[in-house]
Rosetta silent file (secondary structure, phi, psi, omega in degrees, C-alpha in Angstrom):
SEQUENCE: XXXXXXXXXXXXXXXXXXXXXXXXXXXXXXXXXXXXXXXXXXXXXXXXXXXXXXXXXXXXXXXXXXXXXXXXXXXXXXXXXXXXXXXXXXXXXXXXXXXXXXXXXXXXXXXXXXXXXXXXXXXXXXXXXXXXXXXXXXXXXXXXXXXXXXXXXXXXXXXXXXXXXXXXXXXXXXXXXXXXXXXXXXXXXXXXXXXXXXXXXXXXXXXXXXXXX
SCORE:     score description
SCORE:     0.000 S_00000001
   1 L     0.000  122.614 -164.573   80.385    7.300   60.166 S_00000001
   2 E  -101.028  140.780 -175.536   78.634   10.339   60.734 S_00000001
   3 L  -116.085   91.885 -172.655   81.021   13.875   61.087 S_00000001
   4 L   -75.529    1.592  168.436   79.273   16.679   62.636 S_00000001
   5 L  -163.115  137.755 -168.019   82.162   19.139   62.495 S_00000001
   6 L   -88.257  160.231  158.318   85.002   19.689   59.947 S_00000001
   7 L   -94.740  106.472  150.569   88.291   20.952   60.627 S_00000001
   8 L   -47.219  -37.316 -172.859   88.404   24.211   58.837 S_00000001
   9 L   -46.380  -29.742 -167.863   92.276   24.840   59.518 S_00000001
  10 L  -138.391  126.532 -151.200   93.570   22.734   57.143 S_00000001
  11 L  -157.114  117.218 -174.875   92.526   21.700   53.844 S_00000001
  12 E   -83.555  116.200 -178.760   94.642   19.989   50.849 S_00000001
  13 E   -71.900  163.889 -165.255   95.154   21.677   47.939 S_00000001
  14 L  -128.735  139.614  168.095   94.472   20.620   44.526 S_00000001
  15 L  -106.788   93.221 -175.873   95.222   21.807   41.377 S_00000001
  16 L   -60.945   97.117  162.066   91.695   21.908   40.042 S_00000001
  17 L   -63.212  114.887 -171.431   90.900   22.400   36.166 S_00000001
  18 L   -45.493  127.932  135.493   88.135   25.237   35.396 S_00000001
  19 L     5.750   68.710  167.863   85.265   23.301   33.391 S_00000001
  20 L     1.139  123.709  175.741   85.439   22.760   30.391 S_00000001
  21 L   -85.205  176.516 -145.498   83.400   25.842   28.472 S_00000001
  22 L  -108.201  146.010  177.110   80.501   25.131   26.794 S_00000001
  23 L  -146.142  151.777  171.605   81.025   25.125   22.665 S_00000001
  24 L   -78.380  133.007  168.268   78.816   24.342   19.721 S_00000001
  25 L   -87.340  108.911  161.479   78.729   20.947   18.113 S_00000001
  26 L   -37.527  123.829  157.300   79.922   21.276   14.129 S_00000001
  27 L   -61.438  -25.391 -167.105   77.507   18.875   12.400 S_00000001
  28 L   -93.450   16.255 -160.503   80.494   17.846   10.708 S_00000001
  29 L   -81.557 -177.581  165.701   82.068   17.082   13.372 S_00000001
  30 L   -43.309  165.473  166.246   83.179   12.888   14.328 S_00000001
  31 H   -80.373  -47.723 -153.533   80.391   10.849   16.294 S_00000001
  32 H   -80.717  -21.613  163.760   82.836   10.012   18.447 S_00000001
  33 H  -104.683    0.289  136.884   83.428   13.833   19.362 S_00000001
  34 H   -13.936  -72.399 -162.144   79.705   14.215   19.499 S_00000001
  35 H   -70.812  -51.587 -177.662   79.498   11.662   22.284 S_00000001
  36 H   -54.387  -67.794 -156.294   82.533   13.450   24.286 S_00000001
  37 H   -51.266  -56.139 -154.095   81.067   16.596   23.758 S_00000001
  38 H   -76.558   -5.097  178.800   77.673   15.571   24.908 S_00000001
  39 L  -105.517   26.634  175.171   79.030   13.427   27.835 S_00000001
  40 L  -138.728   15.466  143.940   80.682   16.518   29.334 S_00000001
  41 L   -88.273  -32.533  172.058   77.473   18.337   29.162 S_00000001
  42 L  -109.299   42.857  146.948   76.051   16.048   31.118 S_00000001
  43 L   -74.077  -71.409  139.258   78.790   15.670   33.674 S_00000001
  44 L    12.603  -81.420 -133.665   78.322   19.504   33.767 S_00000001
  45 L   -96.630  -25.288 -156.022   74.942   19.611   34.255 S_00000001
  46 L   -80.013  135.507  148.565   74.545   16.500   37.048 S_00000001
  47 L   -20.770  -68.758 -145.031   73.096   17.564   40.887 S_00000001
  48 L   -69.306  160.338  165.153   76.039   14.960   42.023 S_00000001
  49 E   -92.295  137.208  179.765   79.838   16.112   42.669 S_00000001
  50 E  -113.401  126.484  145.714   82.082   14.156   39.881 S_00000001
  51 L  -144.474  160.126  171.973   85.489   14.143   40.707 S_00000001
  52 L  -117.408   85.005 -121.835   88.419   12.448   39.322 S_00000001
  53 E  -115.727  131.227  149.214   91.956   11.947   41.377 S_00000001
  54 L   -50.966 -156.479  179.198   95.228   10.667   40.296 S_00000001
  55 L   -97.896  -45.426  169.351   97.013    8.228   42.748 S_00000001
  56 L   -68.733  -34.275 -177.626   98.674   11.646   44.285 S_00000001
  57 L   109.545   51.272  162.655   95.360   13.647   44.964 S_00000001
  58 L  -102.515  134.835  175.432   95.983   15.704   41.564 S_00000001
  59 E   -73.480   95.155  153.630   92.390   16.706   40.101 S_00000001
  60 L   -28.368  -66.752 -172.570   91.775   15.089   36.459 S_00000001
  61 L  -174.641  132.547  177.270   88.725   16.760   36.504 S_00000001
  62 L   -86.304   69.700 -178.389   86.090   18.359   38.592 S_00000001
  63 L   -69.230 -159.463  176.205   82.577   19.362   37.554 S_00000001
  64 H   -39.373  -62.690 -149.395   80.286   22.144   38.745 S_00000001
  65 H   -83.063  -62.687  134.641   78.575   20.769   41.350 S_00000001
  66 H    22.133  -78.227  174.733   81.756   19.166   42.477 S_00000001
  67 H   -64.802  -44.837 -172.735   83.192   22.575   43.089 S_00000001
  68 H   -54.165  -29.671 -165.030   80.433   23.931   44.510 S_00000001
  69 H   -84.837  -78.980 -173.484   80.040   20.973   47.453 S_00000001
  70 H   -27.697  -22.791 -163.865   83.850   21.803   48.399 S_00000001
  71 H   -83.649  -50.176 -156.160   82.969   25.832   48.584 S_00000001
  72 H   -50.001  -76.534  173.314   79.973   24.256   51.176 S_00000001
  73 H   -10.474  -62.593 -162.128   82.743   21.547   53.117 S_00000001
  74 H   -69.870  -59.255 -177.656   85.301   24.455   53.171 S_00000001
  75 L    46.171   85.633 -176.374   82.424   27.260   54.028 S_00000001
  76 L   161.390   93.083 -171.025   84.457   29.114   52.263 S_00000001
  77 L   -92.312   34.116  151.743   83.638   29.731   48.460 S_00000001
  78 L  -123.741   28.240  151.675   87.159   31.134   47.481 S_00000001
  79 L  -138.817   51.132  155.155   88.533   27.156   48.434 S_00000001
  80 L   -57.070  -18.339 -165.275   86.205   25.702   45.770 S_00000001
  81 L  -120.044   46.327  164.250   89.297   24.482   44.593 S_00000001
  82 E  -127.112  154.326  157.247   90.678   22.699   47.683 S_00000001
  83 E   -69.242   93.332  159.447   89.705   19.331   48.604 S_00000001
  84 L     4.373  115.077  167.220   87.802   18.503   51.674 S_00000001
  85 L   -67.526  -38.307  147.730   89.977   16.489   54.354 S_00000001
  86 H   -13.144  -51.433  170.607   87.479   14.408   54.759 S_00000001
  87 H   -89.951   13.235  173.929   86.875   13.280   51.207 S_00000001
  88 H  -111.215  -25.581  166.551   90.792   12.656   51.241 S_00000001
  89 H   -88.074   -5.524  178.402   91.121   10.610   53.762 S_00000001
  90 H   -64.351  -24.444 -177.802   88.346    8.383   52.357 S_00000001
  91 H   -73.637  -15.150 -159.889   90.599    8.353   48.976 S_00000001
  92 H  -105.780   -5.714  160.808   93.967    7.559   50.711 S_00000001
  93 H   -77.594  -23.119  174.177   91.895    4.191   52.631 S_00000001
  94 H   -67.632  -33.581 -177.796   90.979    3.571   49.085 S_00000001
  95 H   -74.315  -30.417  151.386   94.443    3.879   47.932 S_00000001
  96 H   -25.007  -67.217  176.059   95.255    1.237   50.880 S_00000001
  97 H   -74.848  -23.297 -171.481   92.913   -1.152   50.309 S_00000001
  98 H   -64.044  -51.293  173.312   93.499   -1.274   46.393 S_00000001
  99 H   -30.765  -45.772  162.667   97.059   -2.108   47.344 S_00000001
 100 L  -110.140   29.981 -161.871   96.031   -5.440   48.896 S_00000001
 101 L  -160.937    3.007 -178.206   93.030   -5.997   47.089 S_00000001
 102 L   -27.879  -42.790 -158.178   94.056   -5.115   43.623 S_00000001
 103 L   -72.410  -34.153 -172.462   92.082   -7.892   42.022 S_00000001
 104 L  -108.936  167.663  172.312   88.758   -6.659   43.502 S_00000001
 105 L  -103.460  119.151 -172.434   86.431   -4.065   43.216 S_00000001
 106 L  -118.511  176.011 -153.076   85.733   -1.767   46.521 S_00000001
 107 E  -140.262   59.767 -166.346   83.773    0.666   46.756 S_00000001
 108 E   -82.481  124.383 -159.901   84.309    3.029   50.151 S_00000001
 109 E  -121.570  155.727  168.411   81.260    5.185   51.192 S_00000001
 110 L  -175.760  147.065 -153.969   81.028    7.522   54.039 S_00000001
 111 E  -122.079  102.408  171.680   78.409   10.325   55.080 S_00000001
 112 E   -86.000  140.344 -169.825   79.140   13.737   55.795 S_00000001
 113 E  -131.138   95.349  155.995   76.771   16.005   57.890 S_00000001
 114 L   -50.801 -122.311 -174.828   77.706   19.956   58.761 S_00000001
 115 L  -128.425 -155.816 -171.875   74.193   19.969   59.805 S_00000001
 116 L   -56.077    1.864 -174.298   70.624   19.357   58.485 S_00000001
 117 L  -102.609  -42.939 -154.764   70.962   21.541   55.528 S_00000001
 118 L  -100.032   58.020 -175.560   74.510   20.008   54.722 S_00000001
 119 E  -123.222   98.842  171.975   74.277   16.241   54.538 S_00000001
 120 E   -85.722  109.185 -154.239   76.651   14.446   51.695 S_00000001
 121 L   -85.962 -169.673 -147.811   76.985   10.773   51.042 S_00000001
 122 L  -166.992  103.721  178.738   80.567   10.370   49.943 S_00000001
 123 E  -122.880  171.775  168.025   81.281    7.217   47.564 S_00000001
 124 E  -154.927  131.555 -157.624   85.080    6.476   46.074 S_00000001
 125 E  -148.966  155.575  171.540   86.036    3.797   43.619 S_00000001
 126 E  -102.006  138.501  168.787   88.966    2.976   41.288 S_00000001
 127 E  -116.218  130.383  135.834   88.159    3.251   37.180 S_00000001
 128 L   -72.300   92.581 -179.428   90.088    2.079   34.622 S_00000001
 129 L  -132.352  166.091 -149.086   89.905    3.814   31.650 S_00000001
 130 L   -39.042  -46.918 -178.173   91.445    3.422   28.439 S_00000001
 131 L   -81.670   33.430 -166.566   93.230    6.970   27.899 S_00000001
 132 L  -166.616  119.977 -179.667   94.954    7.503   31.125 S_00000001
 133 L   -55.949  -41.820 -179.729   97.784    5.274   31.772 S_00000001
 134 L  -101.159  169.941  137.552   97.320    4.720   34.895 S_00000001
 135 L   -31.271  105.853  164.763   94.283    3.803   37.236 S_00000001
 136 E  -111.484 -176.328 -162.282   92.767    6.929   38.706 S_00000001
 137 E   -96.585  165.084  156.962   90.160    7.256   41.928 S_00000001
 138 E  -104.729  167.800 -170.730   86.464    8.477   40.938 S_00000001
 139 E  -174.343  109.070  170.580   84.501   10.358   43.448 S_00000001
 140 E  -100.691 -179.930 -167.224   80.852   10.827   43.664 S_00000001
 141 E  -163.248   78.999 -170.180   79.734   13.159   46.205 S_00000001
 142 L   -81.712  131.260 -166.748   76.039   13.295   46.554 S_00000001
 143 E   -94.585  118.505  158.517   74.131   16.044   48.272 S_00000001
 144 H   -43.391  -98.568  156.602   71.324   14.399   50.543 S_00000001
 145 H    23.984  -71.311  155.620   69.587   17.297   51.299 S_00000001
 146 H   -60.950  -13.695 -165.670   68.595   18.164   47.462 S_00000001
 147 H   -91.645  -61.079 -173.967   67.796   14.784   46.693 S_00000001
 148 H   -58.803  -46.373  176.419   64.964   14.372   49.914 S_00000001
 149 H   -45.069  -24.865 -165.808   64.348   17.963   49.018 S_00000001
 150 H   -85.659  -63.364 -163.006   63.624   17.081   45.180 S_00000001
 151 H   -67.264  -18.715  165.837   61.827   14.031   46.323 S_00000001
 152 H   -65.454  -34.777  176.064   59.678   16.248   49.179 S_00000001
 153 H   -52.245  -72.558 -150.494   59.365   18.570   46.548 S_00000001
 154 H   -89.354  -21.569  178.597   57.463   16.057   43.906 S_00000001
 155 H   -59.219  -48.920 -152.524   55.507   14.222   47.390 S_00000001
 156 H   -80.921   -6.558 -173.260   53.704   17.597   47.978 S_00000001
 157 H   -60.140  -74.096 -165.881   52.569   18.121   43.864 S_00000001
 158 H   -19.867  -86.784  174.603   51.146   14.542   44.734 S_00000001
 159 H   -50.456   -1.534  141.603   49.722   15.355   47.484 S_00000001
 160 L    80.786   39.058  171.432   48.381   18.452   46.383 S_00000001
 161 L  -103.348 -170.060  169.126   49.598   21.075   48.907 S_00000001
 162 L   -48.288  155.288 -170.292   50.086   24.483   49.717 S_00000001
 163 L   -72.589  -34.848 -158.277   53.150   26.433   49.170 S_00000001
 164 L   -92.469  -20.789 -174.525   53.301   26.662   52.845 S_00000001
 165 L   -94.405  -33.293 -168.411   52.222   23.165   53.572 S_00000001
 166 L   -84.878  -18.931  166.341   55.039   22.355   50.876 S_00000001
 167 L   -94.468  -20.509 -173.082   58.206   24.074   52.743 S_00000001
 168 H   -86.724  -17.537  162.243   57.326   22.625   55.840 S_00000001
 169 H  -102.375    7.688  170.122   57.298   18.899   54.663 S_00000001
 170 H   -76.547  -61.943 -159.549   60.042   19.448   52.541 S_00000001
 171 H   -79.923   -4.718  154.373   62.178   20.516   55.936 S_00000001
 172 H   -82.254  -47.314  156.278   60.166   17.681   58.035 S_00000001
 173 H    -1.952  -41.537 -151.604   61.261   15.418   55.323 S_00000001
 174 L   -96.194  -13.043 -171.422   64.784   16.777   55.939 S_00000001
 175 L    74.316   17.761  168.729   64.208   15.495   59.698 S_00000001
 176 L   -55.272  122.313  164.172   63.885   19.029   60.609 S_00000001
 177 L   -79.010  174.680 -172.666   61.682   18.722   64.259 S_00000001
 178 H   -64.298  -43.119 -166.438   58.442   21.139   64.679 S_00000001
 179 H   -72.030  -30.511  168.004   60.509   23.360   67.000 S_00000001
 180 H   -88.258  -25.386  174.973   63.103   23.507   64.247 S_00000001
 181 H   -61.119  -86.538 -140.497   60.448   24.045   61.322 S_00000001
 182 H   -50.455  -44.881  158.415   58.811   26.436   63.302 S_00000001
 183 H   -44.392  -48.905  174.161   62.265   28.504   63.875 S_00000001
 184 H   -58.112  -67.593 -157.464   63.234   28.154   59.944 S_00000001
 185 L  -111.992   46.246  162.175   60.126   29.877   58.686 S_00000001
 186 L    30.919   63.357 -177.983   59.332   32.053   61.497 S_00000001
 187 L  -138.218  162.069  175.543   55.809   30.478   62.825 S_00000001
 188 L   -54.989  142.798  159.848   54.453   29.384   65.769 S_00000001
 189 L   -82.408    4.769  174.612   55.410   25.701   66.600 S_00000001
 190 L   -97.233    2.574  145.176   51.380   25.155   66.919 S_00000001
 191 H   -73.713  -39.440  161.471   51.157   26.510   63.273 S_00000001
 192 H   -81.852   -1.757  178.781   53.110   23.892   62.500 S_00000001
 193 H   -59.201  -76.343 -167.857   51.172   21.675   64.183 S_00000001
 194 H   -76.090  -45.835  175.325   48.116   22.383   62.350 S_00000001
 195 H   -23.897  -68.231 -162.407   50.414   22.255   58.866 S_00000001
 196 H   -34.897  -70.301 -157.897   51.254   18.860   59.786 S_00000001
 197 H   -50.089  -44.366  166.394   47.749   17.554   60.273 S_00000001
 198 H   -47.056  -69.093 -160.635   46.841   19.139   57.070 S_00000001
 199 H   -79.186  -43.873  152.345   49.285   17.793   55.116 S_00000001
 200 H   -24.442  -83.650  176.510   48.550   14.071   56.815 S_00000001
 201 H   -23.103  -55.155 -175.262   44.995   14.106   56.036 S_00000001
 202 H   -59.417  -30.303 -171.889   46.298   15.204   52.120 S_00000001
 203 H   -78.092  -28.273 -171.329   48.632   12.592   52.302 S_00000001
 204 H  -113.300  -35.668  156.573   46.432    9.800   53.480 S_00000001
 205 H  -102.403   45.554  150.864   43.666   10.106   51.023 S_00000001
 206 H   -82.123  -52.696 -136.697   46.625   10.084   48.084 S_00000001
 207 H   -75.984  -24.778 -175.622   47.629    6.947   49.551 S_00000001
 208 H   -61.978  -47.700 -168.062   44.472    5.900   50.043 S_00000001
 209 H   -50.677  -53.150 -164.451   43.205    6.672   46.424 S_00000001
 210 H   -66.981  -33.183  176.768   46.276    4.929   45.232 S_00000001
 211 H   -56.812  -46.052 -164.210   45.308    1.572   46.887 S_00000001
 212 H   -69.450  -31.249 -175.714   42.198    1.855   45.571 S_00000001
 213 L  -104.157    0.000    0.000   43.238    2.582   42.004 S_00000001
């Protein structure tokens, strides 16, 4: 289900833990606090929103990115630390279905779109893990937008364009139309026109090459 407008008004607060800071690993320290440290560098460090919910909607833990999607959702970056309604009500159908469904593992997805800049798949799941008494929800939170950007991004290196040939199929990638390209980077929509064709041609003897090889 696609949501093309949020309700700003109201938003559920969280009480969100700052990040862990970043500290130097002691050679002497355990392996086992090695592995922690280094798996909360890359928690840190990941594109995706992490998040981690009690059964109440209390934040375990939050990373970067995490925060950062909620500043977008909110559009507002001083309620990085509120939760989305949106991503809340997908957690309280999760908390629903677990109730009758305890046995199995779901998995509830849903896609949020502000607009073509702003598009976020939404997944929620319950983990069990060892040090937390209870069950808590997980929450990935993926930004569409960089990922076809990253992957538009590595098509034009292939393809061997232009800087200019390279924002304009990143945002047709993005499903941006020529009338919307042409608006974004302040060109002619017959400038984009001729991009296009250009960037076809490059594109069709990669693909071509690649058959061949």
């Amino acid at each position: 289900m696609k949501n093309k407008s949020l309700p700003i008004s109201s938003v559920t607060k969280i009480s969100a833990k700052v990040p862990v800071q970043r500290q130097r690993v002691n050679p002497i320290q355990s392996h086992d606090s090695q592995q922690a440290y280094l798996s909360q560098e890359v928690i840190e460090c990941l594109q995706d929103g992490m998040l981690l919910l009690s059964e109440t909607g209390e934040v375990i833990h939050a990373n970067t990115s995490a925060h950062r999607i909620f500043s977008q959702l909110n559009q507002d970056s001083s309620n990085s630390n509120f939760i989305p309604p949106i991503i809340w009500r997908l957690c309280i159908s999760l908390l629903k279905s677990h109730s009758s469904f305890s046995e199995k593992v779901i998995i509830l997805s849903n896609e949020i779109v502000v607009d073509k800049s702003k598009i976020f798949r939404v997944r929620a799941r319950w983990l069990n893990l060892d040090k937390f008494q209870r069950p808590c929800l997980l929450v990935i939170i993926e930004n569409r937008y960089e990922s076809l950007k990253n992957i538009a991004l590595n098509e034009a290196k292939k393809y061997q364009l232009t800087s200019r040939e390279s924002e304009i199929w990143c945002l047709y990638r993005a499903k941006y139309t020529y009338k919307e390209i042409a608006s974004h980077l302040y060109i002619t929509v017959n400038t984009v026109k001729k991009h296009m064709k250009n960037i076809h041609a490059k594109r069709q003897v990669f693909l071509e090459y690649e058959r061949e090889n």
